[in-house]
NUTOR-56818 format. One record per atom (N, C-alpha, C): residue number from 1; atom name; y negated, z negated, x negated. Coordinates in Angstrom, 3 decimals. Example, Ala and Ser with C-alpha at 12.3 -4.5 7.8 and 13.67 -1.06 7.14 Angstrom:
2
+-----+-------+----------+----------+----------+
| num | atome |        y |        z |        x |
+-----+-------+----------+----------+----------+
|   1 |     N |    5.690 |   -7.800 |  -13.190 |
|   1 |    CA |    4.500 |   -7.800 |  -12.300 |
|   1 |     C |    3.300 |   -7.800 |  -13.200 |
|   2 |     N |    2.250 |   -7.080 |  -12.850 |
|   2 |    CA |    1.060 |   -7.140 |  -13.670 |
|   2 |     C |   -0.030 |   -7.870 |  -12.900 |
+-----+-------+----------+----------+----------+
This chain:
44
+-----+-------+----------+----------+----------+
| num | atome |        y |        z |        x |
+-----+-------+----------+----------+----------+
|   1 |     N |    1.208 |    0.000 |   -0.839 |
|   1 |    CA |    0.000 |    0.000 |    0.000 |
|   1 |     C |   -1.258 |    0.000 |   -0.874 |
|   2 |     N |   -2.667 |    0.692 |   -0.364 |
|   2 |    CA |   -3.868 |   -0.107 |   -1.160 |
|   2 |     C |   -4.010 |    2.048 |   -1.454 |
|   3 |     N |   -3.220 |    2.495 |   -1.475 |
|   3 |    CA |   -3.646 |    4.093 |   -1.366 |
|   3 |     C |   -4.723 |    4.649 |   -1.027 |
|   4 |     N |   -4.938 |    4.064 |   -0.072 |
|   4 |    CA |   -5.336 |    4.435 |    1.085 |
|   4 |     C |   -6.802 |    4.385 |    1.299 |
|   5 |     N |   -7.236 |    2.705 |    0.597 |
|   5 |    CA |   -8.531 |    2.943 |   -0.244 |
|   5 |     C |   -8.641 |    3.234 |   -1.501 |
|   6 |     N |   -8.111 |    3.704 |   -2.128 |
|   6 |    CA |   -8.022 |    3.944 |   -3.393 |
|   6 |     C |   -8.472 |    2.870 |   -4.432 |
|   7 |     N |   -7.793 |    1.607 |   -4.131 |
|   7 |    CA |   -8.106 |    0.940 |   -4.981 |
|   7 |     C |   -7.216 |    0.569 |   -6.323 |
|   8 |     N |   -6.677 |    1.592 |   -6.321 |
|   8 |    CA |   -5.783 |    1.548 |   -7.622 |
|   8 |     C |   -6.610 |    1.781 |   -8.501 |
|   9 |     N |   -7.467 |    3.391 |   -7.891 |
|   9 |    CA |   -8.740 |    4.032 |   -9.453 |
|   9 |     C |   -9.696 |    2.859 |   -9.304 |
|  10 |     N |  -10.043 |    1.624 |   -8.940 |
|  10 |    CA |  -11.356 |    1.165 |   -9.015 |
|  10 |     C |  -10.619 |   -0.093 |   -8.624 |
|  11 |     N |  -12.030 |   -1.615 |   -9.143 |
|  11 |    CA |  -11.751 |   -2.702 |   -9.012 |
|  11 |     C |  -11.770 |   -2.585 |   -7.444 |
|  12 |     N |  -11.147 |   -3.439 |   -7.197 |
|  12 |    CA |  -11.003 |   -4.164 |   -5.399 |
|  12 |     C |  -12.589 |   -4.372 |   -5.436 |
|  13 |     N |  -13.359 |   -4.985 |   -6.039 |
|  13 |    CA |  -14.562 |   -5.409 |   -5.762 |
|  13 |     C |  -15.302 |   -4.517 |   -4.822 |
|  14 |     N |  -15.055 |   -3.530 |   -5.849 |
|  14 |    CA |  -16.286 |   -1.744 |   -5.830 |
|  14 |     C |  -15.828 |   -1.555 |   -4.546 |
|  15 |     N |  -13.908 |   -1.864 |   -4.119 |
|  15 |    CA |  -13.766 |   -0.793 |   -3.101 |
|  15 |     C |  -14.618 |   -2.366 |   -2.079 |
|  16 |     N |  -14.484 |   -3.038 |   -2.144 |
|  16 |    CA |  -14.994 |   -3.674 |   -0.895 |
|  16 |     C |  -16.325 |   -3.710 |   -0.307 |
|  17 |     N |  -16.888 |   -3.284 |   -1.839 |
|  17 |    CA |  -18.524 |   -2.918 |   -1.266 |
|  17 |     C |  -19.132 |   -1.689 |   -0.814 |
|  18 |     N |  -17.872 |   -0.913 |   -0.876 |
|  18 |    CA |  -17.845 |    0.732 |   -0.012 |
|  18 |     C |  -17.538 |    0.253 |    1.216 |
|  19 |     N |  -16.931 |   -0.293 |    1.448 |
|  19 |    CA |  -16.170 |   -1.206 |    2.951 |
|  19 |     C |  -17.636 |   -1.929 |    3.599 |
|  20 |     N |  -17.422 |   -1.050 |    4.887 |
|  20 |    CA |  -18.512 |   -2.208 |    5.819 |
|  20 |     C |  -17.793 |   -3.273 |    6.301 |
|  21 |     N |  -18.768 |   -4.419 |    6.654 |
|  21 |    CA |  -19.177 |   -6.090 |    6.269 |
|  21 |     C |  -17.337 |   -6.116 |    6.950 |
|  22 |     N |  -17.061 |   -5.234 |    8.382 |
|  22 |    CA |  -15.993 |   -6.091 |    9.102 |
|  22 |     C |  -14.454 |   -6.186 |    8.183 |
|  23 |     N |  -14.864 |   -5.157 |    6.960 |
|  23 |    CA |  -13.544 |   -5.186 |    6.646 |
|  23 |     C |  -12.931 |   -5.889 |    5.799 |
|  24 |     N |  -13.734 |   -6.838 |    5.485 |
|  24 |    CA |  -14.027 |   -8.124 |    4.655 |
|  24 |     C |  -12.643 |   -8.803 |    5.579 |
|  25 |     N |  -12.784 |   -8.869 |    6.212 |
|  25 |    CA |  -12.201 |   -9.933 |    8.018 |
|  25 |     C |  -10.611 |   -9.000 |    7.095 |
|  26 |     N |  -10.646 |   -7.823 |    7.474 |
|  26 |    CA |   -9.164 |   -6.852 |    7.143 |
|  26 |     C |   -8.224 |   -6.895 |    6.109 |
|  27 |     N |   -9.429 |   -7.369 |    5.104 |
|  27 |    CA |   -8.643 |   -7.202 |    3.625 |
|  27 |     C |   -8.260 |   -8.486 |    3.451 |
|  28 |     N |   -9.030 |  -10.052 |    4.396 |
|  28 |    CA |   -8.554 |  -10.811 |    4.227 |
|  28 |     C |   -6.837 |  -11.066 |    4.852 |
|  29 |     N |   -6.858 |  -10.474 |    5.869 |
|  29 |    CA |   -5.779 |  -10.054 |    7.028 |
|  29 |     C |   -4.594 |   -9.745 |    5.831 |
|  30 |     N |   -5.040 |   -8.597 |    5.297 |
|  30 |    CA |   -4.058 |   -8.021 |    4.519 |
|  30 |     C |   -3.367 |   -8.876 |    3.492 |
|  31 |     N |   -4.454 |   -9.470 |    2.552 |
|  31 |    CA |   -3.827 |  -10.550 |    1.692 |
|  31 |     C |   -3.027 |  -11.480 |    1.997 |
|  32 |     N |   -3.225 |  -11.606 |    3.607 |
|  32 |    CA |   -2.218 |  -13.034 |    3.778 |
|  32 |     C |   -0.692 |  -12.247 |    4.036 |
|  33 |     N |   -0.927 |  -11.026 |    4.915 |
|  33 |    CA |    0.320 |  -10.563 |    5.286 |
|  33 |     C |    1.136 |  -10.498 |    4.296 |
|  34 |     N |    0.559 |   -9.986 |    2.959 |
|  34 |    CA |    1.082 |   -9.684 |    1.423 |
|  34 |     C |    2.003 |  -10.721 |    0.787 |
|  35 |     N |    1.370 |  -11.615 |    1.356 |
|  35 |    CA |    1.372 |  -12.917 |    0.902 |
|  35 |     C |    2.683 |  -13.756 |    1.101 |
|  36 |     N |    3.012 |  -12.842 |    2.611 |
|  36 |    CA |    3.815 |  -13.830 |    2.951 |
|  36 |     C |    5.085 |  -12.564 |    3.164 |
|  37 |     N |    4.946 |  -11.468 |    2.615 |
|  37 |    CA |    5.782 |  -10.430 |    2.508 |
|  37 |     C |    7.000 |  -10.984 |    1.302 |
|  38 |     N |    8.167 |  -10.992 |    1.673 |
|  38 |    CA |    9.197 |  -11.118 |    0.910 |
|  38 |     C |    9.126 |  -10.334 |   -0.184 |
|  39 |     N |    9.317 |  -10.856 |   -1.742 |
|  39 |    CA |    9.738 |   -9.652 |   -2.637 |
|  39 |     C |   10.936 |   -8.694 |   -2.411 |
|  40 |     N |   10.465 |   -7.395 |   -2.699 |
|  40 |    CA |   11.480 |   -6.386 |   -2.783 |
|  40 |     C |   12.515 |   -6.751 |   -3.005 |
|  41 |     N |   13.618 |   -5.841 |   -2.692 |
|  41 |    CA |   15.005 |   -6.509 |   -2.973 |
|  41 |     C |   15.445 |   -7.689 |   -2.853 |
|  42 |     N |   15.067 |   -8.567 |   -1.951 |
|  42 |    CA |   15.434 |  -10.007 |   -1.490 |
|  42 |     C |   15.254 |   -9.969 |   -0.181 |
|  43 |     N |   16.886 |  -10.379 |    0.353 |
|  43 |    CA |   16.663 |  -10.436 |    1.911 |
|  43 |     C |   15.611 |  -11.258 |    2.648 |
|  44 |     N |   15.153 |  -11.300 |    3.914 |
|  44 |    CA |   14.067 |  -11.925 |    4.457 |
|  44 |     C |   14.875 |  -13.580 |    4.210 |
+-----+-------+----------+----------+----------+
């Protein structure tokens, strides 16, 4: 994931300040989901 803003070529920072204010709320969203995403290859 993270393609999509292309934050592979650029710090997360840069991409978040291309990002309007709401997606602040999204990326926090995202981090937790990440977060609590099982590592690969390990059953849930």
């Amino acid at each position: 994931m993270g393609s999509h803003f292309g934050d592979e070529e650029m710090p997360a920072e840069q991409v978040k300040n291309r990002l309007p204010r709401n997606w602040g709320n999204v990326l926090k969203l995202l981090d937790e989901v990440n977060g609590h995403v099982p590592p690969k290859g390990k059953p849930e």
